[in-house]
N, C-alpha and C positions, 0 to 999 in steps of 0.2 A: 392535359399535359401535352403539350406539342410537340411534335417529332424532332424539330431542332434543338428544343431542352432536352430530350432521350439521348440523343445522336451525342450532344456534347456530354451529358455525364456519362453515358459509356464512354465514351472516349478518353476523358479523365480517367476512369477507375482503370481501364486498361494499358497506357501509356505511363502512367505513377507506378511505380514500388509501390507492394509486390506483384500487380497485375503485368508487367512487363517482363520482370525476370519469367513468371510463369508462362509467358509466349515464348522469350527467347530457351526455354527446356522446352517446347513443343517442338518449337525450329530445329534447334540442336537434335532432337529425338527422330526428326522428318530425316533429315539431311544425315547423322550420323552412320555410320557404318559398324562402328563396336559402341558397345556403352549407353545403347537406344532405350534398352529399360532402366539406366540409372538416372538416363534423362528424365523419363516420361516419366517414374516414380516419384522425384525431386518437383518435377507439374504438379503434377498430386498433390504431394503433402504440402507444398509452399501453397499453393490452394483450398485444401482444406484447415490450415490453421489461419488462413486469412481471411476465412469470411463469417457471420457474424451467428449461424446458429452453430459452427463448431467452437468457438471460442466462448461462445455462452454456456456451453454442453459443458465443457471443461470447466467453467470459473462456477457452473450453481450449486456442485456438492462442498466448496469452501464458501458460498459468500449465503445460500439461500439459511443455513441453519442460524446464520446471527443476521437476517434482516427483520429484526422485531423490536419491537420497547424495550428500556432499558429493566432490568428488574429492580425492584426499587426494596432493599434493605440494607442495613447497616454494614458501613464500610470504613475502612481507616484512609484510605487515601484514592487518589487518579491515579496512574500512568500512563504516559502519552510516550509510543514510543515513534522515536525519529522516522524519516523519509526521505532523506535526501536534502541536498539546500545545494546551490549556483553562488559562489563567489563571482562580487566586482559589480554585483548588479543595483541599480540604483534603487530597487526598491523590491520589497518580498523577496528575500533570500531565499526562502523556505520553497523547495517544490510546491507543486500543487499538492500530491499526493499527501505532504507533511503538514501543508499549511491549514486542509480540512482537518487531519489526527489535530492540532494543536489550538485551531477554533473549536473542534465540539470537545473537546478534553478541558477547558477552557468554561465550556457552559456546562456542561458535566460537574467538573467541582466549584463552578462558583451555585450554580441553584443547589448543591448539596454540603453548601458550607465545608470544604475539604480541602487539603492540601496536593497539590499538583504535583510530580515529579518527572520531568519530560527526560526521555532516557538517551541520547543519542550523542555521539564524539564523531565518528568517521574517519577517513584516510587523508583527508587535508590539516596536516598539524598548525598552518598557520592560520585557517577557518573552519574552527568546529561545526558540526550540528547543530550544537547548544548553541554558540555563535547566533548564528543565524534563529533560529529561538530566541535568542535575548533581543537581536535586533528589530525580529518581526515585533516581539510587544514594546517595545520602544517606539514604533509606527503607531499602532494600535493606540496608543500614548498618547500619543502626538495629533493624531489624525480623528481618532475618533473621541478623545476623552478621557478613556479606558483608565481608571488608576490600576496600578498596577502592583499586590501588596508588598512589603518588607517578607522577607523568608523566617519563618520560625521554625519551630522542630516540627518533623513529619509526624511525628504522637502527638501532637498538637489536632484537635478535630476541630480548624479551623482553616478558612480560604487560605492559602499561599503557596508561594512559588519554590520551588526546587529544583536544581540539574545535576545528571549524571553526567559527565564529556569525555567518560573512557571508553563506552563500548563500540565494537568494531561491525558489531553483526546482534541478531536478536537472542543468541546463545549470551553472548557479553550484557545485553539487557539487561534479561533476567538475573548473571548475575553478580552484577553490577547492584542492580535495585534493590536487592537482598541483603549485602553490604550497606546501602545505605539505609536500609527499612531497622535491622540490628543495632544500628551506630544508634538508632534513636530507641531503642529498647524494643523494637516488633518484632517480635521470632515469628511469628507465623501470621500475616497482614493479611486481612482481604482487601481485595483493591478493584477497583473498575478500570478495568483493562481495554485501554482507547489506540485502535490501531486500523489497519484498511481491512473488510470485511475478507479479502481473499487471503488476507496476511494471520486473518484472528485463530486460526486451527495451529497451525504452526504454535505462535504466541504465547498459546493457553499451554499447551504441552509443556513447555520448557518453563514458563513462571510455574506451574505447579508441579514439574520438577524439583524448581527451587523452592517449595515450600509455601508459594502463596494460596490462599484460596480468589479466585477468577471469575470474578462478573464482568460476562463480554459487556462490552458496550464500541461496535463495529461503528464504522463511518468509511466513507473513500470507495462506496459502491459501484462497481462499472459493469453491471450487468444491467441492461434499461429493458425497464417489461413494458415496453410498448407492443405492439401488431407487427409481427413483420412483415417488410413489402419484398418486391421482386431483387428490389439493390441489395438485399441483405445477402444474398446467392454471392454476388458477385464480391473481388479479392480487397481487401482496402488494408491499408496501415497500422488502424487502431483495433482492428480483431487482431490483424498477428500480435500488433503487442500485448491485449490481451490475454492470448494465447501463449504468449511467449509466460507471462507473470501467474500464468495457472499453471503451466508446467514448469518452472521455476520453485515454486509453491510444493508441489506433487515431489521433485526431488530434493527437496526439502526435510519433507516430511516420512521420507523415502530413511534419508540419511539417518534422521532422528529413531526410527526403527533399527538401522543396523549399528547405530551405538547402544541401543537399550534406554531409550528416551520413551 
């Protein structure tokens, strides 16, 4: 590794967000007169959530307990629940985040001959969730082949498609799905519950509040067990945001405790 390759990725990691603000609270901290420890604390912690063994530390007691096989027993349905979607874009509306839930939910109930029910509305009332769900397998259609079946009823233990497009958030999910699991006669549905590994703790809480029984079946993994090297110390963008969506998660699940969830 040559020194002019070190010299330029350090330089990178510390002139990008968040290694920059972290110099400019050192600066501020240096130079300051009052306020020197809210600087230097603010270095800190913008630093420690930005680099990649705290942000790993934070996402492994939600993502490590569903990184395994699916469990393989009888089930009435999928659900896939939303992530996000980008209106106006020429092609894959769907996040990334949404668009792995919505391929492995996808292979999920097509090898287990099951019906699908993707859960997701959001705050754009002229481009739902579902929207972008219907448009992604309209691509998939298109692009790869994919037939894509006719919907029949969810008690039906057969492949097909289903959407929710009112929920706001994964409290509306659940009960949302529930409503629509009843309409077809399932009081109490087990389902394979298809959502991002750090999202599945949460998830499972509030569907089997509402009455389902929950076979994880996680995907959307962002914790990588690779070795780590000397870069992993240093501050970069995709640990805080890891970081940011672990603790995101944690008061989350925070919350669901002081409702009595």
């Amino acid at each position: 590794m040559s020194s002019v390759y070190i010299l330029s990725k350090l330089f990178t990691y510390l002139v990008l967000p968040p290694g920059i603000f972290i110099i400019l609270f050192l600066l501020a901290a240096f130079y300051a007169k009052r306020f020197r420890l809210f600087f230097i604390a603010n270095a800190i912690i913008f630093y420690l959530l930005s680099n990649s063994y705290v942000s790993d530390w934070l996402l492994r007691p939600l993502e490590d307990p569903f990184n395994q096989n699916i469990v393989k027993t009888p089930v009435d349905a999928v659900i896939v629940l939303g992530g996000g979607h980008t209106q106006g874009v020429a092609n894959l509306p769907l996040s990334s985040d949404a668009y792995k839930r919505m391929m492995w939910g996808l292979m999920v109930a097509k090898s287990n001959n099951l019906p699908l029910l993707f859960s997701g509305g959001g705050t754009q009332k002229e481009y739902l969730e579902s929207d972008a769900f219907l448009d992604s397998l309209k691509e998939l259609k298109l692009y790869l082949e994919i037939a894509t079946p006719t919907s029949k009823s969810l008690s039906t233990k057969e492949f097909s498609l289903h959407v929710e497009d009112k929920s706001l958030d994964t409290y509306q999910n659940a009960e949302f799905s529930k409503v629509a699991f009843e309409k077809a006669g399932l009081k109490e549905p087990t389902i394979y519950l298809v959502t991002s590994a750090y999202h599945m703790k949460r998830s499972i809480r509030l569907y089997e509040h509402f009455g389902f029984k929950v076979i994880p079946a996680a995907t959307n993994f962002k914790i990588n067990h690779r070795a780590k090297d000397m870069w992993d110390y240093l501050p970069n963008a995709h640990s805080l945001y890891k970081s940011y969506i672990a603790l995101h998660e944690y008061v989350g699940l925070l919350s669901l405790k002081v409702r009595g969830i």
